[in-house]
C-alpha positions in Angstrom: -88.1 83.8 -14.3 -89.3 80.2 -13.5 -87.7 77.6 -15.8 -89.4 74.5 -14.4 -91.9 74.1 -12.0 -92.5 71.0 -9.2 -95.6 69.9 -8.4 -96.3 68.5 -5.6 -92.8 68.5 -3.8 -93.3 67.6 -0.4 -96.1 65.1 -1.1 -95.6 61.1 -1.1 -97.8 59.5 -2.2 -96.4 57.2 -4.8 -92.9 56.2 -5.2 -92.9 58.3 -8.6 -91.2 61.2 -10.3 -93.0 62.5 -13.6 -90.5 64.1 -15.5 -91.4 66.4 -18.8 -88.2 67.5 -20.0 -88.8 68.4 -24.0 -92.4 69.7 -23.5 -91.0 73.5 -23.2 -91.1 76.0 -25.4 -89.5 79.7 -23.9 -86.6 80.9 -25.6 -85.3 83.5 -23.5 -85.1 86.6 -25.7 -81.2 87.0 -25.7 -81.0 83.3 -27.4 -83.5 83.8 -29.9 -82.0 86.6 -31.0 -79.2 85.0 -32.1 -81.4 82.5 -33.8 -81.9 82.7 -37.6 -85.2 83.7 -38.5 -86.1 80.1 -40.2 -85.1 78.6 -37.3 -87.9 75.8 -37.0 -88.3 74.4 -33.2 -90.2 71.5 -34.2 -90.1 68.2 -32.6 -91.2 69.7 -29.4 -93.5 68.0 -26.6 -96.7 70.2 -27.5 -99.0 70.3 -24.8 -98.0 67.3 -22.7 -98.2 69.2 -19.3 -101.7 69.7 -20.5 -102.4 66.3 -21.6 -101.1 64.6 -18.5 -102.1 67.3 -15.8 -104.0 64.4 -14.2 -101.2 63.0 -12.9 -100.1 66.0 -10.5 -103.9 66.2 -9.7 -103.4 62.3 -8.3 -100.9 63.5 -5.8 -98.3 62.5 -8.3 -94.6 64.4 -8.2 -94.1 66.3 -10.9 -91.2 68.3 -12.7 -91.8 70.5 -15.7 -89.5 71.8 -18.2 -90.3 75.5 -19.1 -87.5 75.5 -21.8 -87.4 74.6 -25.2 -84.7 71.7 -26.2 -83.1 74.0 -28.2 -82.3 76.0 -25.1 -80.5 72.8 -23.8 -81.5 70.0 -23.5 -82.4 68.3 -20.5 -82.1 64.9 -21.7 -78.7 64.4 -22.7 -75.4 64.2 -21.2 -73.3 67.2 -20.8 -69.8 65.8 -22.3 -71.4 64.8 -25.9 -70.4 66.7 -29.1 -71.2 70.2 -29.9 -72.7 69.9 -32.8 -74.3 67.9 -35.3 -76.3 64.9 -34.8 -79.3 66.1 -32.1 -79.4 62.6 -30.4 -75.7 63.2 -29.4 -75.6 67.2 -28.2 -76.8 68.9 -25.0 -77.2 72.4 -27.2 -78.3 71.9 -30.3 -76.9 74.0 -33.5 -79.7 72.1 -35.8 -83.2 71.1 -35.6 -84.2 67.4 -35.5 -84.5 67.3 -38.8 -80.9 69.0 -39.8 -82.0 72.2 -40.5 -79.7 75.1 -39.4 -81.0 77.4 -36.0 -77.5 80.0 -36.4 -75.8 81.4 -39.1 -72.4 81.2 -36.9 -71.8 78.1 -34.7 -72.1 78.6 -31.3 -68.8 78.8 -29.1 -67.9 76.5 -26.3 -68.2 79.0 -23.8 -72.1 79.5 -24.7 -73.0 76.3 -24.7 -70.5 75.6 -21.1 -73.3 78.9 -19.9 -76.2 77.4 -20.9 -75.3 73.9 -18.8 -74.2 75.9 -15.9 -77.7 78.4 -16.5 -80.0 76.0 -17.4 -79.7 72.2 -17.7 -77.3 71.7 -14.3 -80.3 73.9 -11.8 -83.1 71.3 -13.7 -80.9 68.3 -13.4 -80.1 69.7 -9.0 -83.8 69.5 -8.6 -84.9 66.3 -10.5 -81.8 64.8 -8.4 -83.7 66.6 -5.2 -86.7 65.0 -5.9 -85.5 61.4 -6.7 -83.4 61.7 -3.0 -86.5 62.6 -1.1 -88.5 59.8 -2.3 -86.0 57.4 -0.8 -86.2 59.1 2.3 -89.6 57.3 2.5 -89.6 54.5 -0.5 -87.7 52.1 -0.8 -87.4 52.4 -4.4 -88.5 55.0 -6.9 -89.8 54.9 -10.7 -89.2 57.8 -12.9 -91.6 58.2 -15.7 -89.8 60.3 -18.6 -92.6 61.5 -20.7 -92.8 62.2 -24.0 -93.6 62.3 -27.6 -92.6 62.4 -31.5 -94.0 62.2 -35.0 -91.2 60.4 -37.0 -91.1 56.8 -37.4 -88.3 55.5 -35.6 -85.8 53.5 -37.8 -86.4 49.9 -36.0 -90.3 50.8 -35.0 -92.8 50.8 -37.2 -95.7 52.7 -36.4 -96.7 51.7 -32.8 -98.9 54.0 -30.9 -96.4 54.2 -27.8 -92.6 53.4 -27.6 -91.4 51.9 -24.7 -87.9 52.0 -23.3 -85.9 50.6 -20.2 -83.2 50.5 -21.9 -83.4 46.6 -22.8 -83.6 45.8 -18.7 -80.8 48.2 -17.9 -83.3 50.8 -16.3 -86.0 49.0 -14.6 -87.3 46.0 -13.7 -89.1 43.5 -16.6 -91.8 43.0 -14.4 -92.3 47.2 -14.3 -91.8 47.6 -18.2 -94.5 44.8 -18.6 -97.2 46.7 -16.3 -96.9 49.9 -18.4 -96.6 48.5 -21.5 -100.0 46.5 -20.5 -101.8 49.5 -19.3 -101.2 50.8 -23.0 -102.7 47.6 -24.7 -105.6 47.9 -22.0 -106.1 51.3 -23.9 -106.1 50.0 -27.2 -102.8 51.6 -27.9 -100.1 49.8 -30.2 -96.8 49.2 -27.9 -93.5 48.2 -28.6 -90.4 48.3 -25.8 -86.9 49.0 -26.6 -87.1 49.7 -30.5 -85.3 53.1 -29.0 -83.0 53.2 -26.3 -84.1 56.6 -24.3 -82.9 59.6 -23.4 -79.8 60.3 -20.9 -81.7 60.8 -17.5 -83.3 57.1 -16.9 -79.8 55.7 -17.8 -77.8 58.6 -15.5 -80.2 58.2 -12.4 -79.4 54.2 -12.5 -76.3 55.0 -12.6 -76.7 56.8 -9.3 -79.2 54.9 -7.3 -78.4 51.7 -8.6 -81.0 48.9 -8.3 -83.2 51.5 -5.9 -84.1 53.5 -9.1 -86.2 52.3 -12.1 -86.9 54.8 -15.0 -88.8 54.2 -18.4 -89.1 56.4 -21.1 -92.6 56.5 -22.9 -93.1 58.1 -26.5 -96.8 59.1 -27.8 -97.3 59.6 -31.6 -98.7 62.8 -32.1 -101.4 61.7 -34.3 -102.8 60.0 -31.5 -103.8 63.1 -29.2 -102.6 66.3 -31.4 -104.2 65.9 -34.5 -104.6 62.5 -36.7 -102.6 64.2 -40.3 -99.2 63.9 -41.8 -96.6 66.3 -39.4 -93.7 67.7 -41.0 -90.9 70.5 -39.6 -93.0 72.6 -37.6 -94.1 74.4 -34.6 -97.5 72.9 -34.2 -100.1 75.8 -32.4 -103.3 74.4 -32.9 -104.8 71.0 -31.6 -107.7 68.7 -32.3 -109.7 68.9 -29.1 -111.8 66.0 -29.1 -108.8 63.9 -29.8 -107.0 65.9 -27.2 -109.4 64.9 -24.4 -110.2 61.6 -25.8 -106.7 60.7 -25.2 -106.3 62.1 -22.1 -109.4 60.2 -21.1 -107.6 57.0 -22.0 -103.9 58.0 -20.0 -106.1 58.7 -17.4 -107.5 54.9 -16.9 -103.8 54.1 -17.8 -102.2 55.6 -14.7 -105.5 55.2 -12.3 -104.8 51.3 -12.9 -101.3 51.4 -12.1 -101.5 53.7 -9.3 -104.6 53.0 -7.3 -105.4 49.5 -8.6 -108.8 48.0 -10.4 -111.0 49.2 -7.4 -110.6 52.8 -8.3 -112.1 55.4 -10.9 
């Protein structure tokens, strides 16, 4: 069974990783089972493969997550707690919103599996992928994808949330380019209200000032469906918003990438 696919491996193009690491949603059967049957695996990614398959059709290299977060989750580090707070645990025992997913707690040595199964072979390849662009760039940009439907405690209600990790992650003059592109768009932006995920801070870390990575949050109600969301598993889509948005990514990333000459 495929738990992520690359697209576009061998091609280089750009000096660009996409990574999609919380748009998954397989549960492999033998963990669901163990799941309560409330368990609510909201706060998901929905269709962002979909929404942003222009990008691999640009030549751009991609890695998607086929796993759902509450598998593991790709995005944090390994040595956090083991349970409680989401933004702080690599296998969740609660939903984003605090609601239980097992009626016993999960043992050490199942969570220690699911690292070794899951999270470590995604982390091998993203790590792959990153090395093989030096091979030919000088640098490389990560782009960690992704989106929400909460209002983030020092936010607001921006369209698009930023992050760079205030400077540590990239460059001010890259953050500034994508968060233009945005405002081109018509989108509300705002940088740094949240810090990101573990990946763009972890490949720094190991590339040093050769690797820049930004995280960028979507709203849902700006390409799922324009309504209140609450906990849930969201199946269903709005598709003229759908494509409307992805019309307006679209002129995002053909900017940045190809310049004002191009369609």
């Amino acid at each position: 069974m495929e738990y992520f696919t690359i697209l576009n491996e061998n091609t280089h193009r750009f000096p660009l990783v996409i990574d999609l690491p919380h748009s998954g949603t397989l549960v492999p059967p033998h963990i669901r089972s163990r799941m309560l049957d409330t368990a609510c695996l909201s706060n998901t990614d929905w269709f962002l493969p979909e929404l942003y398959d222009f990008l691999p059709a640009m030549g751009c290299t991609t890695i998607v997550n086929h796993l759902s977060r509450y598998v593991v989750d790709v995005n944090r580090p390994t040595g956090g707690a083991k349970d409680g707070d989401y933004r702080n645990t690599v296998v969740y025992q609660q939903n984003t919103q605090g609601s239980p997913l097992y009626a016993i707690p999960l043992e050490e040595k199942e969570i220690n599996e699911r690292i070794t199964q899951y999270y470590q072979p995604y982390h091998q390849a993203l790590e792959n992928l990153l090395r093989a662009k030096l091979q030919v760039f000088p640098s490389v940009l990560l782009l960690d994808l992704h989106s929400f439907f909460i209002n983030f405690a020092n936010g607001g209600n921006q369209d698009i949330y930023l992050s760079n990790r205030c400077g540590a992650t990239s460059s001010e003059q890259t953050l500034q380019a994508l968060h233009n592109g945005f405002e081109t768009q018509g989108y509300t932006v705002l940088d740094n209200a949240i810090l990101g995920g573990h990946s763009i801070h972890h490949y720094r870390e190991l590339f040093q000032e050769r690797f820049e990575g930004i995280l960028v949050e979507l709203r849902y109600t700006k390409y799922i469906e324009d309504r209140y969301f609450v906990e849930e598993e969201i199946t269903t889509r709005n598709e003229a918003l759908f494509e409307e948005a992805k019309r307006r990514l679209k002129a995002i990333f053909t900017q940045l990438l190809f310049g004002s000459h191009n369609n």
